[in-house]
C-alpha positions in Angstrom: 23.1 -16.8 -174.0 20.2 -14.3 -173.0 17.0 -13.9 -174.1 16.5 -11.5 -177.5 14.4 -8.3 -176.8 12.4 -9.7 -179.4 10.8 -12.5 -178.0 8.3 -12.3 -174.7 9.7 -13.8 -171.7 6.5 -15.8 -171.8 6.9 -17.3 -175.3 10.2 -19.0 -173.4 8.5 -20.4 -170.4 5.7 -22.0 -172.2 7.9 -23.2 -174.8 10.4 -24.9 -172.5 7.6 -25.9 -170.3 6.7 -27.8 -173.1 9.6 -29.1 -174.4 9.9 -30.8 -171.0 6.9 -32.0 -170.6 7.0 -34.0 -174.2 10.3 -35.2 -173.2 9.1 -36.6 -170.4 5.7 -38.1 -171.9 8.1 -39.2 -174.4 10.5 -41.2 -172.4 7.8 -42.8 -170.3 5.7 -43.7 -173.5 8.4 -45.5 -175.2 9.5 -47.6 -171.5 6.2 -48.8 -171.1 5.3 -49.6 -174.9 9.0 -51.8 -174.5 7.8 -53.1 -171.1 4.5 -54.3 -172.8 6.0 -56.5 -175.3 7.4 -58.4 -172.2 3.8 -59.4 -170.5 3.3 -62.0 -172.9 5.0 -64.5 -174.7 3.8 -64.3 -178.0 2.9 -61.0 -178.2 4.8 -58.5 -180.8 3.5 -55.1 -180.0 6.4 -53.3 -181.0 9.5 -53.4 -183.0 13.2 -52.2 -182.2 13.3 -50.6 -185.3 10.1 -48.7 -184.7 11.2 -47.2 -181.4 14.7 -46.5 -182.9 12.4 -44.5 -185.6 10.3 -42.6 -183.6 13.4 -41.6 -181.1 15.1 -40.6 -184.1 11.9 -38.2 -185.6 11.8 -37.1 -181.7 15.1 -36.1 -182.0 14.4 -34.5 -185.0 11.6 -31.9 -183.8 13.9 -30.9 -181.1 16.6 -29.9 -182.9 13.9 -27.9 -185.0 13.7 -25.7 -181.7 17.1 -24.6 -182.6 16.0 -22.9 -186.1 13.1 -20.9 -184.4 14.4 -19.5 -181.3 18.6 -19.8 -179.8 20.9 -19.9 -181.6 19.5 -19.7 -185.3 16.2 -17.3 -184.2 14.9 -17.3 -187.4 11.9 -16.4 -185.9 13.5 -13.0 -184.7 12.7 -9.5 -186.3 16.3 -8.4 -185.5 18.6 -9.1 -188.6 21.8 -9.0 -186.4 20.5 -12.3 -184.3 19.8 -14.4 -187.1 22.2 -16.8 -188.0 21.6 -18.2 -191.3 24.9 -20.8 -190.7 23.1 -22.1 -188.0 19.6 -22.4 -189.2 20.8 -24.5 -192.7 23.2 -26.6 -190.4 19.7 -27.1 -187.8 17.7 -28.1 -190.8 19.6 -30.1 -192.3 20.2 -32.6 -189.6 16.5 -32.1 -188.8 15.4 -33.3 -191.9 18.1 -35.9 -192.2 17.2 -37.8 -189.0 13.3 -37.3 -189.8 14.2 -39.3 -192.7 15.8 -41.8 -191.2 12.9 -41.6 -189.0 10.2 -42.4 -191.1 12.4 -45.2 -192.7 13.1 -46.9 -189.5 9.8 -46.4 -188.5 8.3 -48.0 -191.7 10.8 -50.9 -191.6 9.4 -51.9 -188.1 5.8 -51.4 -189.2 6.4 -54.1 -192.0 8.4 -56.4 -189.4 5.6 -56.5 -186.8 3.3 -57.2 -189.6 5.0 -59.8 -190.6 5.4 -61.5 -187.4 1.7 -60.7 -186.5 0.7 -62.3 -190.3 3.1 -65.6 -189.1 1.7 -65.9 -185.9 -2.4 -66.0 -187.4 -1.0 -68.4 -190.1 0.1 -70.9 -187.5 -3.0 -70.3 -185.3 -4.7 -70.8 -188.7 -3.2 -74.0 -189.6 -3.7 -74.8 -186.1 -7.7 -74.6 -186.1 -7.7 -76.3 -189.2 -5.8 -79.2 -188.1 -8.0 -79.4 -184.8 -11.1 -79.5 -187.5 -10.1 -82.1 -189.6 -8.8 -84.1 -186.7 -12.3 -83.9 -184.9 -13.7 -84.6 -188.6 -12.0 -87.9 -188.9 -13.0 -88.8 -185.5 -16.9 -88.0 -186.3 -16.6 -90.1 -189.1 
């Protein structure tokens, strides 16, 4: 697959350039954000679910690269290289894994709130009992 007359060389380099460097951001983001959640025992600074989200709205603007330039090039002035087929097939499964996306994302949100909310209620009913325990001992 070559490049279309259409599009500047340039346009390509910068835009795999950064394609790769995302990817890579991307990959090392999501190790150490897992890796985090390991330093401390009680601490819930992620959720599976979230990461499972954002890989799959990461996966998602890829794929969107596919509707702009090879092989959909939507983005081309030359009616012979657009493929229409290609471009609803891209978008569609763009748009359905940003969906699920967003929904996986969300449902991790609302777990690690959850956990977080748990985890101040004991430490909560912990200080209280410490209180009244050095109140009955005052008195």
């Amino acid at each position: 697959m070559g490049f279309p007359s259409s599009f500047p060389v340039p346009i390509w380099v910068v835009m795999g350039t950064l394609g790769t460097i995302s990817s890579i951001l991307f990959t090392v983001l999501i190790y150490r954000w897992v890796r985090s959640g390991q330093k401390f025992p009680r601490s819930v600074p992620y959720s599976n679910y979230s990461i499972l989200g954002y890989m799959f709205l990461f996966a998602s603007g890829l794929i969107c690269c596919g509707i702009a330039g090879p092989p959909g090039y939507a983005l081309s002035s030359d009616p012979n290289l657009v493929s229409k087929e290609w471009i609803l097939r891209a978008s569609g499964l763009s748009n359905s894994l940003a969906v699920l996306g967003w929904a996986f994302a969300v449902i991790g949100q609302r777990n690690t709130l959850r956990k977080n909310a748990r985890l101040m209620n004991k430490a909560k009913r912990k200080r209280i009992r410490r209180e009244e325990k050095l109140e009955s001992t005052t008195v």
